[in-house]
N, C-alpha and C positions, 0 to 999 in steps of 0.2 A: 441529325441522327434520327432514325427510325426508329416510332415506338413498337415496344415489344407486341406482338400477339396474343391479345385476351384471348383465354381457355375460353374453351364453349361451355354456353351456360348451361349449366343440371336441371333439369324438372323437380321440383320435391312434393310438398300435400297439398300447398297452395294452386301449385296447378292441375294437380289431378281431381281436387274436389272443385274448382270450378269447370274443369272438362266435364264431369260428373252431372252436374248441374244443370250447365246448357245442352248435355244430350236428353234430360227430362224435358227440351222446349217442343221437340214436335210429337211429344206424348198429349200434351195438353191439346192437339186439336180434334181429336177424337174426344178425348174424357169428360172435356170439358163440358160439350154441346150436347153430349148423350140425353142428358134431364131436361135440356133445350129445344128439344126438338117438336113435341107434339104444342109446346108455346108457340113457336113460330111457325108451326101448319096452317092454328086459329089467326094469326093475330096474321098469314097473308094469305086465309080464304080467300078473297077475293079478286087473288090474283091470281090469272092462269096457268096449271102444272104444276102451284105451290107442293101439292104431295111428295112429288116427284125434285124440282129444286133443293128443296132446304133439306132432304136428308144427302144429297148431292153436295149439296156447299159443307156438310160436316166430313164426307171424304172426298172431295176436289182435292184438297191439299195431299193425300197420299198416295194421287192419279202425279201431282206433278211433281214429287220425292222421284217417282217411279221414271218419268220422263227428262228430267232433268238433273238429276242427282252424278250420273258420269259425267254433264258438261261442266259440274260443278267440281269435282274430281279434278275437270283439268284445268280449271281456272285458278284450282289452290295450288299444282304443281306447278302455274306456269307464270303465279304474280304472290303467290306466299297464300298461307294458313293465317297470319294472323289478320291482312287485313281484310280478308274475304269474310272471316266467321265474324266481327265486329262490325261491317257494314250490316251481314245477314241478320243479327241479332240486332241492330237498333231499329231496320226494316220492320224487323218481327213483330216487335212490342208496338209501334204504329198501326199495322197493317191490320194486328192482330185485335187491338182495341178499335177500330172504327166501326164495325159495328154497331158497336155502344149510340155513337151518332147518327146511323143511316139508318134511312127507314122504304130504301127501297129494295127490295129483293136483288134485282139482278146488281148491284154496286156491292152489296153485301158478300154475291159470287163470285164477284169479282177479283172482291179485296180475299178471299177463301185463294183463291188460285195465287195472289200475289203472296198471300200467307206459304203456302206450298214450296213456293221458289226458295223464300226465307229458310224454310225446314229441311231444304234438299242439302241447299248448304251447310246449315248448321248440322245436320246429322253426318254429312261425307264428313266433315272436320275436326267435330269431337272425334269420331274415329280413328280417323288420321293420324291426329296431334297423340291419343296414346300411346299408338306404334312408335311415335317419332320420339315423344319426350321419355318413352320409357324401354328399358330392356327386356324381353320377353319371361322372365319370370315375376317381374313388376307388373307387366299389362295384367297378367290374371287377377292381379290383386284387383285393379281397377275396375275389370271387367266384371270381375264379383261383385265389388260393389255397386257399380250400377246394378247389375239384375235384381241382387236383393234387394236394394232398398227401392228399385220400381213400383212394385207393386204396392208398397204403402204409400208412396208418393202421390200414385193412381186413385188409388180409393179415396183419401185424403180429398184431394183436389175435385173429386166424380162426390162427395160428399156434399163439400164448401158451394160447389157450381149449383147442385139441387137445391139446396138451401136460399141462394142466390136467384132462382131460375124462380121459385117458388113467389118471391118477390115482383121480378121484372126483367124476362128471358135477356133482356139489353144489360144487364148485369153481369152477367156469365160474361161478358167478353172480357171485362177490365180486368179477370185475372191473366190475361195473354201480359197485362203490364208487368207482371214479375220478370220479365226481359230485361225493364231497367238494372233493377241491381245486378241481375247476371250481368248484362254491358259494363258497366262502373266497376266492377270484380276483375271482367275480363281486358280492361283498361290496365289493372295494376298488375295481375298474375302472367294472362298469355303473351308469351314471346315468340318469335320466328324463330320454330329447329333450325339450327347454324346445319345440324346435317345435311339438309334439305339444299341449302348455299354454296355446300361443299360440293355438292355429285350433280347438280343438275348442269356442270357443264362437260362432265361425263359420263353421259348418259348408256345407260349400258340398253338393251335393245325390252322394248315392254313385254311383261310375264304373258302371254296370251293366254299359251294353255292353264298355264292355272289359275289364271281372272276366268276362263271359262269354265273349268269343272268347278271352281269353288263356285261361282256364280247357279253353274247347273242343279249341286247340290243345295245352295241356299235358297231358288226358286219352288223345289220342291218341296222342301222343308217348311217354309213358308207358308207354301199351298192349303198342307198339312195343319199349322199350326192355326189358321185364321179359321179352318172350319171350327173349331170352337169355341174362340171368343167370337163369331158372325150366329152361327147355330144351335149354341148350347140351351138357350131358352126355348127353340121350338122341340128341343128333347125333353127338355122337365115340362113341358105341355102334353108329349107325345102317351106321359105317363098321368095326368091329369091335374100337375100342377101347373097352373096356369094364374095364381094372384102375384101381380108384378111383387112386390114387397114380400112375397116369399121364396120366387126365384133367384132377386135379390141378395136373401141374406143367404139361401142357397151356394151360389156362385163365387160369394163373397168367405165362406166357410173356405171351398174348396180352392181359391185364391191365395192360400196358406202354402201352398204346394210351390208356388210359384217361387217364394222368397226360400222356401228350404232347398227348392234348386239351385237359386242363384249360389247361395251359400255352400251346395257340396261341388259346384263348380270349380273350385280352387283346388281340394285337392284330389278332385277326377285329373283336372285337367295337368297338374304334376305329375302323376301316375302314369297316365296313359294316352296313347297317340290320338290325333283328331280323327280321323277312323273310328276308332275304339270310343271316342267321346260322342260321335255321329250315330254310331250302332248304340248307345245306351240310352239316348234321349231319343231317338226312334222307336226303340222296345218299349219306355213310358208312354208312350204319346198312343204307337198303337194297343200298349193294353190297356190305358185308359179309354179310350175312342170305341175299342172292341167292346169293354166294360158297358160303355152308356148305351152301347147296342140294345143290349140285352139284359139292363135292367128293367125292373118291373114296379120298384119301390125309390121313396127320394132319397132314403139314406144310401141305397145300393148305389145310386147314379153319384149323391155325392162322393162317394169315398172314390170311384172310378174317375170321377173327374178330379178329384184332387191329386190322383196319378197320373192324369194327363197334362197338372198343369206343373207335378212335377218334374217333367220333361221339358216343358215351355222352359222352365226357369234356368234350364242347360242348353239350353237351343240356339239363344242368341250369342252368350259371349261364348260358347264354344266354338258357333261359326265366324266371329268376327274374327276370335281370335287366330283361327284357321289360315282365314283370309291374308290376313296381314305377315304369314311366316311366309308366304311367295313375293314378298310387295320389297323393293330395293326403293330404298328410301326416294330418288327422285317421282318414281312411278305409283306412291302408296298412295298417294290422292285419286288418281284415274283408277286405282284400282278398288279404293274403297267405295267411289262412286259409284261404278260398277255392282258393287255388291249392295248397295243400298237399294238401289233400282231393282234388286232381282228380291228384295227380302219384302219392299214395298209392293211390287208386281204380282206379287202371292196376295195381296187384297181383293184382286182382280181374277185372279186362277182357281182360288179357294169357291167361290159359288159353283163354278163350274165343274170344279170336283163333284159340290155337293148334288148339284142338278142331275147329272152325269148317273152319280151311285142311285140317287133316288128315284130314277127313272127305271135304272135296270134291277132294283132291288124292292120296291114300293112304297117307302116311306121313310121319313127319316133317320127313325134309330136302325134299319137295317145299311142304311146310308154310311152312317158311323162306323158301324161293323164293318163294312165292308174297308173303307177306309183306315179304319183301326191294323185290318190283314195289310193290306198294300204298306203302310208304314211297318208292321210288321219284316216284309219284305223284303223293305230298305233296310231295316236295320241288318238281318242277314247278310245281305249285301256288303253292308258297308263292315260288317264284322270278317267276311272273306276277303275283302281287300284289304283289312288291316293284317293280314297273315302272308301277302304277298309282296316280296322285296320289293322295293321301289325307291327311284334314283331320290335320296335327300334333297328338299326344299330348303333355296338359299332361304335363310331369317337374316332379315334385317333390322 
C-alpha cells in the first residue's frame, strides 16, 4: 500500500528570521572594512598599486554580486535553494576569515572575489526563498524587517569593526565568522519549497519582459541611491565640514531615516501599487539629494539627508518586492538573480552619474541637485504610469 502524501511544508518565524539573517551576510563586506582600510594602505606601502588594490578588494565582491548573481539565480532553480544557499554560506565564513591569515595582498583579492561569489548566491536566495516560503502579504512583513533592522545592524557591526581595526586591521575579518551560526541555523530551519518541486517540470515559458523593466527600474534606482552612501562626505566637505568624526556622527544622525523607511514600508506597500511605491521613494530620494544641493549649513544638509535616506529605506524591499510578483515560482530564482546584478551594478553606474552631473554642473553639491531633479523625474514618471491600466502581473 502507498503511503499517503505529506502536505507541503509551511514557512513560519524560524525561517524567515534566519532568511533575515543570512541576507545581512553580503552587507558585512562593505561595513566591515570601511575603518580597515587606511590600516591596510600603510601596512601594504610597500607594495605596488596598494592605493588602488585594497580599496578595490573592499568592493571586488559587489563587482561579482553584479556578474554572477543571474548565474546563480539559475543554479537555485535548477539543483534547489537549499543546497546552494548552505554550500555559499559555509564558503563565506572561510573565504571570509582568511584574511585574518594572509599577508599577502593579492591572495587577500583574491579570497575578496571568492567572497563575492559566496554573496551573489546568498543574496539571489534569501530573496528567493521569501517569495517561495511566504505569500505576498507575508513577504512585506519580512521585507520590512529586514530594512529596518539594516541599518542598526550596519552601524552596530561599522562600530565593532573600528574598534577591532583599531587593534589589528587582520581582526576585522573574523567577524565574516558569524556565518557559522547563520550555517548551523540554516541546518535546522531552511527547507527545499516543495513549490519549487512541483512546477519545475512545468515550466511555463520565463517572465522576460518584466525581469527586464523591473531590472531597468532597479538599475536606475540604484544608480540613484549609491550616489549618497559613495558621495555624501565630499558634500558635508563641500560646506566645510571636513573632521571625519564629525561627518560621522553626522551621517550617522541622518541614518535614522533609513530604519523609519523600512518600517513605513509595510503599510505604503498595503495601500498602494509598486508604481505608486516607486514614485514615493523617488520624490524622497530626489528632494533630499536636491536638499544637500543647496545647503549651506550641517544641520540644513542633515535634515535633507535624512530625507533621502528616508527613501533609501523604501527602495529596497519595495523593489524586491516588485520583482518577485512577475516571478512563477520555477523561474523566481533567475529572476531574482537578475535583479540583484542590476541593484549591485548601480555601484558601478552611480560615480558615473556623479562624474557626468559634476562635470556639466561644477561641483559637487550642484551634482546632487541636479540628480535630486532627474529622480525627481522618475518619480513623475513612475506616478503616470501608475494611472495607466496595465495587463495584471501573475503573483506568485
Amino acid at each position: 500500500m502507498k503511503g499517503t502524501a505529506q502536505p507541503p511544508r509551511s514557512a513560519g518565524a524560524g525561517q524567515g528570521i534566519v532568511v533575515v539573517l543570512a541576507g545581512f551576510l553580503p552587507i558585512l563586506a562593505i561595513v566591515c572594512l570601511s575603518p580597515v582600510v587606511p590600516r591596510m594602505v600603510e601596512h601594504f606601502a610597500s607594495v605596488p598599486g596598494a592605493t588602488t588594490l585594497v580599496p578595490l578588494a573592499v568592493t571586488a565582491p559587489g563587482l561579482m554580486i553584479a556578474l554572477f548573481s543571474p548565474l546563480m539565480g539559475w543554479l537555485a532553480d535548477r539543483y534547489g535553494r537549499r543546497p546552494l544557499l548552505l554550500i555559499a554560506t559555509l564558503f563565506y565564513g572561510l573565504v571570509g576569515m582568511a584574511p585574518y591569515w594572509l599577508e599577502s595582498l593579492p591572495l587577500i583579492f583574491a579570497s575578496r572575489l571568492a567572497l563575492g561569489l559566496c554573496e551573489a548566491a546568498i543574496l539571489t536566495v534569501t530573496n528567493t526563498l521569501i517569495g517561495d516560503y511566504y505569500p505576498h502579504d507575508k513577504r512585506r512583513t519580512w521585507l520590512m524587517l529586514q530594512a529596518a533592522a539594516g541599518p542598526v545592524f550596519g552601524v552596530s557591526l561599522l562600530m565593532f569593526s573600528g574598534h577591532l581595526a583599531a587593534q589589528d586591521w587582520h581582526l576585522s575579518f573574523l567577524i565574516y565568522g558569524v556565518a557559522v551560526p547563520i550555517f548551523l541555523a540554516m541546518l535546522a530551519f531552511i527547507f527545499e519549497p516543495s513549490l519549487v518541486r512541483e512546477t519545475i517540470a512545468k515550466a511555463s515559458p520565463f517572465p522576460l519582459r518584466s525581469v527586464v523593466i523591473t531590472g531597468g527600474v532597479t538599475l536606475f534606482s540604484a544608480s540613484l541611491y549609491y550616489v549618497y552612501i559613495v558621495q555624501v562626505g565630499l558634500a558635508f566637505s563641500a560646506i566645510g565640514v571636513t573632521a571625519p568624526d564629525r561627518v560621522g556622527m553626522l551621517i550617522g544622525l541622518a541614518n535614522i531615516g533609513v530604519f523609519i523607511g523600512g518600517i513605513a514600508f509595510q503599510p505604503l506597500s498595503a495601500r498602494l501599487s509598486p508604481m505608486w511605491q516607486i514614485a514615493i521613494f523617488l520624490v524622497l530620494l530626489g528632494i533630499g539629494m536636491a536638499g544637500i544641493g543647496i545647503a549651506h549649513t550641517e544641520s540644513t544638509m542633515t535634515i535633507f539627508a535624512c530625507v533621502q535616506q528616508l527613501g533609501a529605506g523604501i527602495l529596497i524591499p519595495a523593489l524586491v518586492l516588485w520583482a518577485m510578483q512577475g516571478l512563477p515560482a520555477e523561474h523566481r530564482g533567475r529572476g531574482m538573480g537578475v535583479w540583484s546584478a542590476c541593484f549591485f551594478l548601480g555601484q558601478f553606474t552611480s560615480p558615473l552619474f556623479v562624474s557626468v552631473g559634476t562635470a556639466a554642473t561644477g561641483n559637487i553639491q550642484n551634482a546632487f541637485s541636479l540628480l535630486g531633479l532627474i529622480a525627481l523625474l522618475g518619480a513623475v514618471t513612475a506616478a503616470v504610469r501608475a494611472n495607466i491600466p496595465m495587463k495584471r502581473a501573475s503573483i506568485a
